[in-house]
C-alpha positions as CSV (number, residue, x, y, z in Angstrom):
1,X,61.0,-42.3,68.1
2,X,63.7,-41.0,70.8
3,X,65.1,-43.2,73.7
4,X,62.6,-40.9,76.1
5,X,59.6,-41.7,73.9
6,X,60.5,-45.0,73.8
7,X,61.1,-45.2,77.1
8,X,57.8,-43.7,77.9
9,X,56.6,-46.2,75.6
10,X,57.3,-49.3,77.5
11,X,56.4,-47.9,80.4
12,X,53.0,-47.7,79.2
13,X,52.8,-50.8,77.8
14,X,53.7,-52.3,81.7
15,X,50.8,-50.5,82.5
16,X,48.2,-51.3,80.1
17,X,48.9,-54.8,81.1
18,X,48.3,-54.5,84.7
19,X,45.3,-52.1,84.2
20,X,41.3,-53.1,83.3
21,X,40.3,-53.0,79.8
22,X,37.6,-50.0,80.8
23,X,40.7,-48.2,82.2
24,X,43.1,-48.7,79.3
25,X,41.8,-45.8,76.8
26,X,42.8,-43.0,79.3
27,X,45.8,-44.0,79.8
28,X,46.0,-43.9,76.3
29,X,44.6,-40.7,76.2
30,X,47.0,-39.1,78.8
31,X,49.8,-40.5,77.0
32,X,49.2,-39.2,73.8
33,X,48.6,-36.1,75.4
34,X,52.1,-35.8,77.0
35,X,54.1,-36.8,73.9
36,X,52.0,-34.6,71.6
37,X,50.6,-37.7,69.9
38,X,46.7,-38.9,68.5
39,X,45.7,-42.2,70.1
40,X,46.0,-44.2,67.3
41,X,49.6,-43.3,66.4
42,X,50.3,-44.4,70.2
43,X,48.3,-47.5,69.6
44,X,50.8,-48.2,66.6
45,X,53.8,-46.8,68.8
46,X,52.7,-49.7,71.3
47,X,52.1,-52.1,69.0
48,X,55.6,-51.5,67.4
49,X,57.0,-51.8,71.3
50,X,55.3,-55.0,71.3
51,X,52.5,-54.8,73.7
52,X,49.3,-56.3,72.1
53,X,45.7,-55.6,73.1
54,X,44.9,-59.5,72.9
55,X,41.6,-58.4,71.1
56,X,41.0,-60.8,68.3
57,X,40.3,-59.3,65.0
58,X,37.4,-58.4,63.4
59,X,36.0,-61.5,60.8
60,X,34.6,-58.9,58.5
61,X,37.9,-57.0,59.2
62,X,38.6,-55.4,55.0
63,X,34.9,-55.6,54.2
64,X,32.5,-52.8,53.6
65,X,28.5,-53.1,53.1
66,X,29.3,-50.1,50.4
67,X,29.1,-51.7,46.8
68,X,31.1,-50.2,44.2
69,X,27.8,-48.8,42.4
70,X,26.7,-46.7,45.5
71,X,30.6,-45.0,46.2
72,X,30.9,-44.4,42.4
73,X,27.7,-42.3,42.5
74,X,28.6,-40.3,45.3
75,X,32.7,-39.6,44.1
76,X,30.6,-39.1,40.5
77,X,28.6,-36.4,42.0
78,X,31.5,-34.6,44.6
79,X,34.0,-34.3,41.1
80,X,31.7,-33.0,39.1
81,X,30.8,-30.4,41.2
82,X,34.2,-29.4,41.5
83,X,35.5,-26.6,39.7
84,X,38.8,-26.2,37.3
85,X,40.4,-24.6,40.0
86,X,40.1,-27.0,42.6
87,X,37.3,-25.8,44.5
88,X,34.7,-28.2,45.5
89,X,31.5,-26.8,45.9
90,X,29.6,-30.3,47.2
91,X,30.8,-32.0,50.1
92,X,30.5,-35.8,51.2
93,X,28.0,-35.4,53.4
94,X,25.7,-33.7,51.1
95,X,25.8,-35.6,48.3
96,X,25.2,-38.5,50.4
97,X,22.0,-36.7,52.3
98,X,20.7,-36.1,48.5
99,X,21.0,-39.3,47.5
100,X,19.9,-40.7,50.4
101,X,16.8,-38.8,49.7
102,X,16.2,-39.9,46.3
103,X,15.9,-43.9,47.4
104,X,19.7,-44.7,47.7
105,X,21.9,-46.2,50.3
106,X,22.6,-49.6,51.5
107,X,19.8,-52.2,52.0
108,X,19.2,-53.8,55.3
109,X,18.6,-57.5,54.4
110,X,17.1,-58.0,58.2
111,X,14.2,-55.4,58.0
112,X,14.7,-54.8,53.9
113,X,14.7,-50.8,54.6
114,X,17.6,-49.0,52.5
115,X,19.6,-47.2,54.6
116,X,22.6,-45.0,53.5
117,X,25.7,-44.8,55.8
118,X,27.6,-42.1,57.4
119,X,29.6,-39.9,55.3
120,X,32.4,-41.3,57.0
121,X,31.8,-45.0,55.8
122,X,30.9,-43.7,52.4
123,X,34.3,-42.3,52.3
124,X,36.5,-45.5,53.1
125,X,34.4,-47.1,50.4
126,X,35.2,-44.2,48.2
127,X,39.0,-44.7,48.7
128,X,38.9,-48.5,48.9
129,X,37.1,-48.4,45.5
130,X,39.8,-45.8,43.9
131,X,37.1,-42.9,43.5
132,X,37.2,-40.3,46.5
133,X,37.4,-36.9,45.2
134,X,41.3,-36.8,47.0
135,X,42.7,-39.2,44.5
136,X,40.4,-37.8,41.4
137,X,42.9,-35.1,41.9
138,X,45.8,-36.4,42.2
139,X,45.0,-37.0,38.0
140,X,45.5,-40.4,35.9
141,X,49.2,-42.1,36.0
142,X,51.3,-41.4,33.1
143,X,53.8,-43.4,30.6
144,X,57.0,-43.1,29.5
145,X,58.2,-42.3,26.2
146,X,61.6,-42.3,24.4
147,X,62.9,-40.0,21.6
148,X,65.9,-42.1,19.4
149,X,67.9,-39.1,19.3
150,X,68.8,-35.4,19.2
151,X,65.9,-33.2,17.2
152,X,64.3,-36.4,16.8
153,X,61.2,-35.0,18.1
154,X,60.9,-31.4,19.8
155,X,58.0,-29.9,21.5
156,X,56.5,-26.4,21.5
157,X,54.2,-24.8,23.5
158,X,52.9,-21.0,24.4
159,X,52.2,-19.1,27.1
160,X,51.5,-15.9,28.5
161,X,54.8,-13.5,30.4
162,X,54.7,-11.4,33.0
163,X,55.6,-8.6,31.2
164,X,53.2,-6.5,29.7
165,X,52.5,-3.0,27.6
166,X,50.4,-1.5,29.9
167,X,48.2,1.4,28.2
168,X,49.4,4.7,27.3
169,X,52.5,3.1,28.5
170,X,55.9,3.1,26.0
171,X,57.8,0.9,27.5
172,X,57.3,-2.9,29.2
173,X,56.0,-3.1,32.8
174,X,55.3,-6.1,35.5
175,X,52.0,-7.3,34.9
176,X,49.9,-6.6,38.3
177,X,47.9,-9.7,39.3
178,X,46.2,-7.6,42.0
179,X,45.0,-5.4,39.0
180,X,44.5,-7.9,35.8
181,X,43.3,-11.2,36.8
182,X,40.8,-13.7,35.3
183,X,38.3,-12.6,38.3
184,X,38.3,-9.0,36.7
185,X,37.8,-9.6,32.6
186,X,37.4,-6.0,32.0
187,X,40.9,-5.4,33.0
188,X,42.4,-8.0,30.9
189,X,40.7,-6.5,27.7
190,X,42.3,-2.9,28.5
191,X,46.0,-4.3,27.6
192,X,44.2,-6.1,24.4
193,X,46.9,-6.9,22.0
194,X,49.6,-5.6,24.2
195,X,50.3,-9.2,26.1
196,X,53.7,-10.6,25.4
197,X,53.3,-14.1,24.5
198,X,56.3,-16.7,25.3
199,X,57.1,-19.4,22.8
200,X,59.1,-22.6,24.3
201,X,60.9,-25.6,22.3
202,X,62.4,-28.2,23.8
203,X,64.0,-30.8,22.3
204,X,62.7,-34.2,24.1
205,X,65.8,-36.4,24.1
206,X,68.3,-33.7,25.4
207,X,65.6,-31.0,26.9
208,X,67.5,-28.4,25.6
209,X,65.8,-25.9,24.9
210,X,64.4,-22.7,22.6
211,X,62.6,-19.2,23.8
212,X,61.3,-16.4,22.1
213,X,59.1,-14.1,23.0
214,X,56.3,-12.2,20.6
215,X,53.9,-9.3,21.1
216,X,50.6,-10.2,20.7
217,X,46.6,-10.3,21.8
218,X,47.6,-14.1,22.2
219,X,48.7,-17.5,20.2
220,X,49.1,-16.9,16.9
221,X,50.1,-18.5,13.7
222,X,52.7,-16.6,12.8
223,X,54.2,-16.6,16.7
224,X,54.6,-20.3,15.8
225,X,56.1,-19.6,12.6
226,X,58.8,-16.9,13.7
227,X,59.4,-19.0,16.8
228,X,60.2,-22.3,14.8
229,X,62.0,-20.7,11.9
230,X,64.7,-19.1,14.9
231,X,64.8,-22.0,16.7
232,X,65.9,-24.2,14.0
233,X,68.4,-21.7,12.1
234,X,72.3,-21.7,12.8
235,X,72.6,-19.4,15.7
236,X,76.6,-19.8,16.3
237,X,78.8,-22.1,18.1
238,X,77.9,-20.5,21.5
239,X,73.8,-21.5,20.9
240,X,74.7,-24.9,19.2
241,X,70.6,-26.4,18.9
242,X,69.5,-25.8,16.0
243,X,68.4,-27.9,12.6
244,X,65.6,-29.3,11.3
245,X,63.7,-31.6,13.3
246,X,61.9,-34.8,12.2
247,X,58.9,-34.5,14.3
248,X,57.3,-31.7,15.9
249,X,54.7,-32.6,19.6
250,X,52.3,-29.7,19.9
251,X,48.6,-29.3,21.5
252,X,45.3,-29.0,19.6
253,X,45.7,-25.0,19.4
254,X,44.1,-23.2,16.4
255,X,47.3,-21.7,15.2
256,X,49.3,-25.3,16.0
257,X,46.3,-26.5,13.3
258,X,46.4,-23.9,11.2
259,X,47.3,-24.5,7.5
260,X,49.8,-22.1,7.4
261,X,52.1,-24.5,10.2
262,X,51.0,-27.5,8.2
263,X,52.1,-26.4,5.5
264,X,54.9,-25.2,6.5
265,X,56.0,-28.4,8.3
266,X,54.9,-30.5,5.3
267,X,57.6,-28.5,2.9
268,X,60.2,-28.9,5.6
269,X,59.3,-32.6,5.8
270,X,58.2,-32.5,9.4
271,X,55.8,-34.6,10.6
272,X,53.2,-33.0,13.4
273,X,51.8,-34.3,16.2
274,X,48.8,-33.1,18.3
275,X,47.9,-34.4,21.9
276,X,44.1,-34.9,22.8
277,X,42.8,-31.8,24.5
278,X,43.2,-31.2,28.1
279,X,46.2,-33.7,28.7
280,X,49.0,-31.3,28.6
281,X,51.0,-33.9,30.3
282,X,51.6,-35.8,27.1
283,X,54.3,-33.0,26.2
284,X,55.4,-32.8,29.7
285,X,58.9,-32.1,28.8
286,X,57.7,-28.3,27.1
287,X,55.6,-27.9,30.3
288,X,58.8,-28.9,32.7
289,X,60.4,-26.1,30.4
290,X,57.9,-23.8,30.8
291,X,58.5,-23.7,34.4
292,X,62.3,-23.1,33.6
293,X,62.0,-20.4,31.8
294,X,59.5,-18.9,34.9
295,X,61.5,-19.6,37.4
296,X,64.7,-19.2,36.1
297,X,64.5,-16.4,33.8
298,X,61.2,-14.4,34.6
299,X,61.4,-14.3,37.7
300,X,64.6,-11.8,37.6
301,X,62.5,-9.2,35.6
302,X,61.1,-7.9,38.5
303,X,64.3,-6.6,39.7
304,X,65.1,-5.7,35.8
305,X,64.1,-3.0,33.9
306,X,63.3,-4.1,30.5
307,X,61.9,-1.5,28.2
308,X,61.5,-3.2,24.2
309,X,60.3,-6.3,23.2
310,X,64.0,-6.7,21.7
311,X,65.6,-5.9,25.1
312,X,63.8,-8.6,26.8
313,X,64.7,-10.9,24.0
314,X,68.5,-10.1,24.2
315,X,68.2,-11.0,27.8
316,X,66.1,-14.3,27.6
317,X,68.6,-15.2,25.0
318,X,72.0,-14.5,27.4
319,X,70.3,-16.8,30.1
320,X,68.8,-19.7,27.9
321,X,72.6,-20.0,26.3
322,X,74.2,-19.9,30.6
323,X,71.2,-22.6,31.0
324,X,71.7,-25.0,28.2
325,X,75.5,-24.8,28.7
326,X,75.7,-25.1,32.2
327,X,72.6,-26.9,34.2
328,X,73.3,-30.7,34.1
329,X,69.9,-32.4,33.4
330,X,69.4,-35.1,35.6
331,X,68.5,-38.1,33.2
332,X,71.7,-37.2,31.0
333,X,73.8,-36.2,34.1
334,X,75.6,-33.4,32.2
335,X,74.8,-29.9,30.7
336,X,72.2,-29.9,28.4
337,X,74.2,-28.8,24.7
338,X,77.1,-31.3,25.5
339,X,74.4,-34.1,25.6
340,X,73.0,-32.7,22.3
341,X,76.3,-32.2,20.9
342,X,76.1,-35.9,20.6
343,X,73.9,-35.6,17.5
344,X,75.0,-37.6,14.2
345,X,75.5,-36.0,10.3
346,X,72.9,-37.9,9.4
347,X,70.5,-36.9,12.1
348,X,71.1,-33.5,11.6
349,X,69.1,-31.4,8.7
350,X,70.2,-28.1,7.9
351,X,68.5,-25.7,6.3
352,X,69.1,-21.6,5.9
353,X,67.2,-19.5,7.5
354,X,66.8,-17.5,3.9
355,X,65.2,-20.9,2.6
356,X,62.9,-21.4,5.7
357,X,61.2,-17.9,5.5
358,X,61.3,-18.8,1.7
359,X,59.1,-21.4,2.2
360,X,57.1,-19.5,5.1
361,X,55.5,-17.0,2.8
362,X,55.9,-19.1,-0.7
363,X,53.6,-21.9,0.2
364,X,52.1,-24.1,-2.1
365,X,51.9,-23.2,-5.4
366,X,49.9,-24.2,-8.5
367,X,51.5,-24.6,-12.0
368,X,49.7,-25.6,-15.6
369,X,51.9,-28.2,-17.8
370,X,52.9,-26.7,-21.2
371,X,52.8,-28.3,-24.4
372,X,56.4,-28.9,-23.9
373,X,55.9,-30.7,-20.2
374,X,58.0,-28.0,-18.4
375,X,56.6,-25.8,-15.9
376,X,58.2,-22.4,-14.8
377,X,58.1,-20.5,-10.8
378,X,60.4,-18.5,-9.2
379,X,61.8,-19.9,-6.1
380,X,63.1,-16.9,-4.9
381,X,66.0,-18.2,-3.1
382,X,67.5,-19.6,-6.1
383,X,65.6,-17.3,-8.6
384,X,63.3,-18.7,-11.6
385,X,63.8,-22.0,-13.1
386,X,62.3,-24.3,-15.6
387,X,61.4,-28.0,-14.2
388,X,60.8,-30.8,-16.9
389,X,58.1,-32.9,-16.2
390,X,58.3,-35.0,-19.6
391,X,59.5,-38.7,-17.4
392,X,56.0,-38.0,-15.4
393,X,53.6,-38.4,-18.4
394,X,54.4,-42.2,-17.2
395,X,52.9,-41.7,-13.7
396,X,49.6,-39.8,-14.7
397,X,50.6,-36.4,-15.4
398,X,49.6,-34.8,-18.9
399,X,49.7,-31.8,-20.8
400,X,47.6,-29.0,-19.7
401,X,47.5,-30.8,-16.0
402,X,47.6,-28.4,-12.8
403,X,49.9,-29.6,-11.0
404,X,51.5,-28.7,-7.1
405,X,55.0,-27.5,-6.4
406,X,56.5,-27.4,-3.0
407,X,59.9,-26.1,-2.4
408,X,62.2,-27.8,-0.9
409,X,64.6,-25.9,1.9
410,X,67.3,-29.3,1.6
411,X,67.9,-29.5,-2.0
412,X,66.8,-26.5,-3.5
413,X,66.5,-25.4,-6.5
414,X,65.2,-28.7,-6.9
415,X,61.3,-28.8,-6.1
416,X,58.4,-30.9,-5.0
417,X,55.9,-31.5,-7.6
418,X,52.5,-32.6,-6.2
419,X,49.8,-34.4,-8.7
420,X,46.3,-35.5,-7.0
421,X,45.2,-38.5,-8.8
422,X,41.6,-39.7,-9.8
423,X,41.3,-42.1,-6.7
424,X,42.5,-40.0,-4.2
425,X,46.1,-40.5,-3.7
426,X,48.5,-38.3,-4.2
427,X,51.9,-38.7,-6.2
428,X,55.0,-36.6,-5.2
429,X,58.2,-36.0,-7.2
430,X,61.7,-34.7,-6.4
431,X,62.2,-32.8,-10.0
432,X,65.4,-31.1,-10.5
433,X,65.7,-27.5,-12.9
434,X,66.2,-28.3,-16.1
435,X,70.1,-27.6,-17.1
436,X,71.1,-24.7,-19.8
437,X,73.8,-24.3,-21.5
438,X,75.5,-20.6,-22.4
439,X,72.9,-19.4,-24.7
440,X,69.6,-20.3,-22.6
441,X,68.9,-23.7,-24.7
442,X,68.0,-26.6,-23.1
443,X,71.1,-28.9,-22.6
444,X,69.8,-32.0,-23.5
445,X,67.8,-31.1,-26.6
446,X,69.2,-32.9,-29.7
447,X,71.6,-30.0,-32.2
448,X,69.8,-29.1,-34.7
449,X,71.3,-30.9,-38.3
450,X,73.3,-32.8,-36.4
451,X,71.3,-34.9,-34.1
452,X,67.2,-35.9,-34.7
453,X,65.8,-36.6,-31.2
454,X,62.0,-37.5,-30.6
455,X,60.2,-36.9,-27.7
456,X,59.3,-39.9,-25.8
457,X,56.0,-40.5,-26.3
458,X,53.1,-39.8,-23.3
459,X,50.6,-42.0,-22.5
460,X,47.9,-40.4,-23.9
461,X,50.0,-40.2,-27.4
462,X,50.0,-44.0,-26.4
463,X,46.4,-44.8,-25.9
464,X,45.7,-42.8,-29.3
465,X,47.7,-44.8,-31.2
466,X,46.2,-48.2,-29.8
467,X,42.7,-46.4,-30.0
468,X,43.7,-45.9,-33.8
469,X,45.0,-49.4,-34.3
470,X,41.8,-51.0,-32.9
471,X,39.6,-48.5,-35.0
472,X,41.3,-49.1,-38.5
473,X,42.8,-52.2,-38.1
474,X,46.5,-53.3,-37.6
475,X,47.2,-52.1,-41.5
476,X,45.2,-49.2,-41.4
477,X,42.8,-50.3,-44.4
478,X,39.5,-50.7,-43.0
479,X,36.5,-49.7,-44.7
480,X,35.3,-47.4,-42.2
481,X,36.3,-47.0,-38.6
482,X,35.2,-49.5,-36.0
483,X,33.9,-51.5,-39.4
484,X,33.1,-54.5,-37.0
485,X,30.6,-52.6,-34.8
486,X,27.2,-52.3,-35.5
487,X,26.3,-48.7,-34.8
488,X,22.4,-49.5,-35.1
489,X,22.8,-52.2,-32.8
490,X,21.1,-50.9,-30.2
491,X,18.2,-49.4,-32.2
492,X,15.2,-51.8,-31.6
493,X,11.6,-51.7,-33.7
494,X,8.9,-49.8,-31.6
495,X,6.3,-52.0,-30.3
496,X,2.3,-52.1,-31.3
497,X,0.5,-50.1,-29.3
498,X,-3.3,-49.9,-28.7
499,X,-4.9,-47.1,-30.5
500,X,-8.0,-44.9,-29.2
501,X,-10.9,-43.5,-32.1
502,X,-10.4,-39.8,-30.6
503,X,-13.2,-36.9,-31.7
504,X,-12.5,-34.7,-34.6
505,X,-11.4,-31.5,-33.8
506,X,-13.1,-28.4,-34.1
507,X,-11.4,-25.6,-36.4
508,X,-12.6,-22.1,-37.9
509,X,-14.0,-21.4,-41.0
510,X,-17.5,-23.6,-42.7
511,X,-15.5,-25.9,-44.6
512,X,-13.2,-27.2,-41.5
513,X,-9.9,-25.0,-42.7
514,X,-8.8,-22.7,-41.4
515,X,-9.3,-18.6,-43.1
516,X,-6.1,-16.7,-43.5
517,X,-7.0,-12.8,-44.1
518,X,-4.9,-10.6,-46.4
519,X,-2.8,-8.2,-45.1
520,X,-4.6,-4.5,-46.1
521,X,-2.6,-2.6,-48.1
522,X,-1.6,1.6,-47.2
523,X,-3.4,4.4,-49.5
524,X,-0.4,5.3,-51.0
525,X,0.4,1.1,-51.3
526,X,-2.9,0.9,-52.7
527,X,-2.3,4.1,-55.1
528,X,0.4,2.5,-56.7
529,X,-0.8,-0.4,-57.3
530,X,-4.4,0.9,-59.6
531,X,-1.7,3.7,-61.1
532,X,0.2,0.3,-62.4
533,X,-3.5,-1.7,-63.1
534,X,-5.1,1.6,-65.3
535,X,-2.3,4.7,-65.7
536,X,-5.2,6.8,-67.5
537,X,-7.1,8.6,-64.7
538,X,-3.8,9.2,-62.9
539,X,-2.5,10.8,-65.7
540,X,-5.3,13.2,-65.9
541,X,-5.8,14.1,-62.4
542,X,-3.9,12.1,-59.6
543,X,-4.6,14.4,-56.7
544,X,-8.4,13.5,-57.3
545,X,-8.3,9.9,-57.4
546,X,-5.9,10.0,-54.0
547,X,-8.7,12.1,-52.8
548,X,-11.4,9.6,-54.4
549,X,-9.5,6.7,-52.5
550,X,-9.2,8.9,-49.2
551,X,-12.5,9.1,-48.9
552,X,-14.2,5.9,-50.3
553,X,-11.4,3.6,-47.9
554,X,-9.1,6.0,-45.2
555,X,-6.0,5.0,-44.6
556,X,-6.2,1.0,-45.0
557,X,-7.5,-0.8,-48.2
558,X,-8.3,-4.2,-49.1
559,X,-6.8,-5.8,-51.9
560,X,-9.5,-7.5,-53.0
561,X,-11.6,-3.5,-53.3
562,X,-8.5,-2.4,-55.9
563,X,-10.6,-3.6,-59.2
564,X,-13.5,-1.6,-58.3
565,X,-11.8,1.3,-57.3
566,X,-9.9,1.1,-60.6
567,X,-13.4,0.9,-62.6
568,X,-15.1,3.8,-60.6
569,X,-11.2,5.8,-61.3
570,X,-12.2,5.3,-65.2
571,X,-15.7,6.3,-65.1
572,X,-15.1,9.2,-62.8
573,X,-12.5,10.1,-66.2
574,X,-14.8,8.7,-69.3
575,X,-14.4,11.9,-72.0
576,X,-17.5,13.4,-73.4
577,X,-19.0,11.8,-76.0
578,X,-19.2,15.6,-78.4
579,X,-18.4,16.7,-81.9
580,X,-15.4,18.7,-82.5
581,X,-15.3,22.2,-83.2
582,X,-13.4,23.3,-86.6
583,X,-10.6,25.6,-87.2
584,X,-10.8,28.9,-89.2
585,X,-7.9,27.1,-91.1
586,X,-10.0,24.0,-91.9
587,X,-8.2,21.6,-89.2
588,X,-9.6,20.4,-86.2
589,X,-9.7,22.0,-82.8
590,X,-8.9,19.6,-80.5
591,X,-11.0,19.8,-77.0
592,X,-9.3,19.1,-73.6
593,X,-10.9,16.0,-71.5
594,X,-13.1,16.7,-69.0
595,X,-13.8,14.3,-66.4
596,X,-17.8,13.3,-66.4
597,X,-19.7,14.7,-63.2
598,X,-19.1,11.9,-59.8
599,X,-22.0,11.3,-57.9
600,X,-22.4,12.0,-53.9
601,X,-18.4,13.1,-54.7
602,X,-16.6,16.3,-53.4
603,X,-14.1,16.6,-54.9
604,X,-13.6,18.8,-57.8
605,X,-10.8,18.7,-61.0
């Protein structure tokens, strides 16, 4: 307040004195008027002079009629029905005319009607109770966390840049807002993949920081991957960030979850963390960052020209090394790399950034134990090796086993060998190559005729042994194996059982069994058969008993017909009963056979 307002002031407060209490609120009014005031800030200008109205104060003077149910129904209603950009589409006043309508409000304990207050009141007893729409947004308090040290725990996030490929375009331009906005979707889906994405680490104790910058449609898994991979390789004394860190703060992103970042961060033995969704404040110190790199660094590429992805890159990296080397952060109260130049050896982990793309695109792989408990994989940075597995028969792992290996970037060549046991857990080993001497031999295999080394034995060679001892007894002379167990012991006599009379059952043929009917036989089966049974009339005329048999039977006879047919074959061929005549000589003439005349036959001799 200035000596005239104050003056002015007192001057009032002479006159509110001498004046009538229905006279004092214009003079009020006029005053306020003439120092550019409200009348309540002169009543507290007056107050602060002094002057007192002499008005005692109200004895329900902090109280409200407004229970805490009734303002948290209304400030429910109002923030729900605002939208993510701030806009409230409900006001007060309607919300409270809606309710109102439905039955609530306050309840009049004079006349019992429920009655609901002015918008006005509704909002004091919205702010009193800590739920007017006005603090809803100013958003929940926050805590405080503490990093131990330098790349103790860094944070990443990813956003979109200003710059974009436009179509049909070959070099970068300014992204228009007036053109591609949220409100106009089309638009956005014309530059497609063409968005450059920016990628931001910052370490949390020093907030120094990382940024790269990728080409992309949006967030991907391998933006995360390039972008950690650069940020934690040896980029020169002039960049001095970089190493390994022990945790790494992300959100709930698909490619922050994907299993190509997990398992990338499990072979470099970094633990991730993921904030709940929607509280980006939780890595507030990437989102501080974020707003860096906008206002400090993109906001000179409008007056830039920037035409490749590598260009703007080169550029982001000149001004983030000025930044980190120069801006004194005010927690630390000096530049950024001098506070993380205060990192220890031991806090430190190194790690090539040949090894970390190693294990970017080597991943987990699977490996079968030989006979020999060695397992063989290239590693690529270091070449192919052979790993001995022989000391882990002792923690579960077996011949012919599948086991995981994991490089890892710290000690390689050695590796990480994984084994998931029966109940779930899962064993890891740090197993070094196995050493070689000049000719390719194992180095700690015994010389042969010179040294007689046995293979420690596994646990299952174990449990046979003792399964062999508990079989055959401790000298190996029993009977029989397992000479002390019964093996019919659990073979019990059947019970009796009730048995019904039944009905016999009916089966072909009229003497109960059943008729069986010979298979008939070919003609030229049957053929052979009489030739074999009576060789006589098939030596005379065979072509007329084949006929005889063609006709009499077809194609199919019965063996049980083949004793006729072989009598009517002889009588069909019985030889004339005649004398015979004599030769002029005196001998004999002999007569030829001729077969005796068939009846109801055809067929001739």
């Amino acid at each position: 307040m200035s000596p005239a307002q104050a003056q002015h002031i007192h001057e009032l407060a002479a006159a509110l004195r001498l004046a009538q209490a229905r006279e004092r609120g214009e003079l009020v009014r006029r005053a306020a008027l003439a120092l550019g005031k409200t009348p309540k800030t002169v009543y507290r200008m007056l107050k602060e002079a002094g002057w007192d109205t002499g008005r005692k104060p109200r004895s329900d003077a902090g109280q409200t009629a407004v229970d805490a149910s009734l303002a948290l129904t209304v400030g429910g209603i109002v923030t729900r029905a605002t939208r993510v950009n701030g806009k409230r589409t409900l006001t007060i006043k309607d919300a409270c005319e809606r309710l109102a309508a439905q039955g609530y409000g306050v309840k009049d304990e004079a006349t019992g009607e429920t009655i609901m207050p002015s918008a006005k009141t509704i909002s004091t007893a919205m702010r009193r109770y800590g739920c007017h729409p006005d603090q809803m947004e100013r958003g929940k308090a926050t805590g405080r966390q503490r990093s131990l040290h330098p790349n103790h725990v860094w944070e990443l996030d990813a956003s979109v840049c200003v710059l974009v490929y436009l179509p049909g375009g070959k070099k970068m331009r300014l992204l228009d807002e007036k053109i591609y906005n949220e409100r106009k979707p089309g638009r956005l889906v014309e530059i497609g993949r063409q968005r450059i994405i920016r990628y931001v680490v910052v370490d949390h104790c020093t907030h120094t920081l990382y940024l790269h910058y990728e080409l992309a449609a949006g967030e991907d898994a391998a933006g995360v991957m390039a972008t950690l991979i650069e940020a934690m390789a040896d980029r020169g004394p002039r960049d001095p960030m970089h190493g390994v860190p022990f945790k790494l703060y992300m959100d709930k992103s698909g490619p922050n979850q994907s299993s190509l970042i997990k398992s990338f961060c499990q072979s470099m033995s970094i633990e991730p963390m993921y904030h709940a969704a929607g509280n980006a404040s939780a890595t507030g110190s990437v989102e501080v960052a974020q707003n860096i790199v906008e206002r400090g660094f993109e906001s000179r590429l409008r007056f830039m020209d920037v035409a490749e992805l590598s260009q703007l890159q080169e550029q982001a990296d000149r001004w983030r090394r000025h930044f980190n080397a120069h801006a004194v952060h005010t927690r630390l109260q000096c530049p950024r790399n001098r506070a993380w130049l205060r990192i220890s050896d031991d806090q430190l982990r190194v790690a090539s950034r040949e090894a970390m793309q190693a294990v970017a695109t080597w991943g987990e792989q699977a490996r079968t134990v030989q006979p020999d408990y060695t397992i063989s994989l290239d590693t690529k940075s270091h070449g192919v090796h052979t790993y001995d597995l022989r000391m882990l028969g002792a923690h579960g792992v077996h011949v012919r086993d599948k086991v995981g290996v994991l490089l890892n970037p710290f000690t390689a060549p050695k590796i990480i060998v994984t084994k998931a046991m029966p109940d779930g857990d899962e064993l890891r080993f740090s197993v070094p190559p196995m050493d070689r001497d000049e000719w390719g031999f194992d180095a700690a295999a015994p010389v042969m005729g010179q040294e007689w080394g046995k293979a420690p034995e596994t646990p299952v060679e174990q449990s046979a042994k003792a399964m062999d001892v508990l079989a055959n007894g401790e000298d190996g002379k029993a009977v029989r194996p397992w000479e002390h167990i019964d093996p019919m012991a659990d073979v019990k006599e059947a019970p009796l059982h009730l048995r019904r009379d039944g009905v016999a059952a009916s089966v072909g043929g009229e003497s109960g069994a059943p008729v069986a009917l010979a298979i008939p036989l070919s003609r030229v089966e049957a053929a052979q058969r009489l030739r074999q049974m009576d060789p006589t009339p098939w030596q005379r005329d065979a072509i007329a008993c084949m006929a005889y048999i063609r006709d009499s039977y077809g194609e199919e006879v019965q063996e049980a017909a083949l004793e006729s047919i072989a009598a009517a074959l002889r009588d069909m061929f019985t030889v004339a009963d005649v004398p015979m005549p004599v030769a002029a000589d005196g001998g004999v003439t002999k007569r030829l056979p001729f077969p005796k005349p068939r009846e109801a036959s055809s067929c001739s001799t």
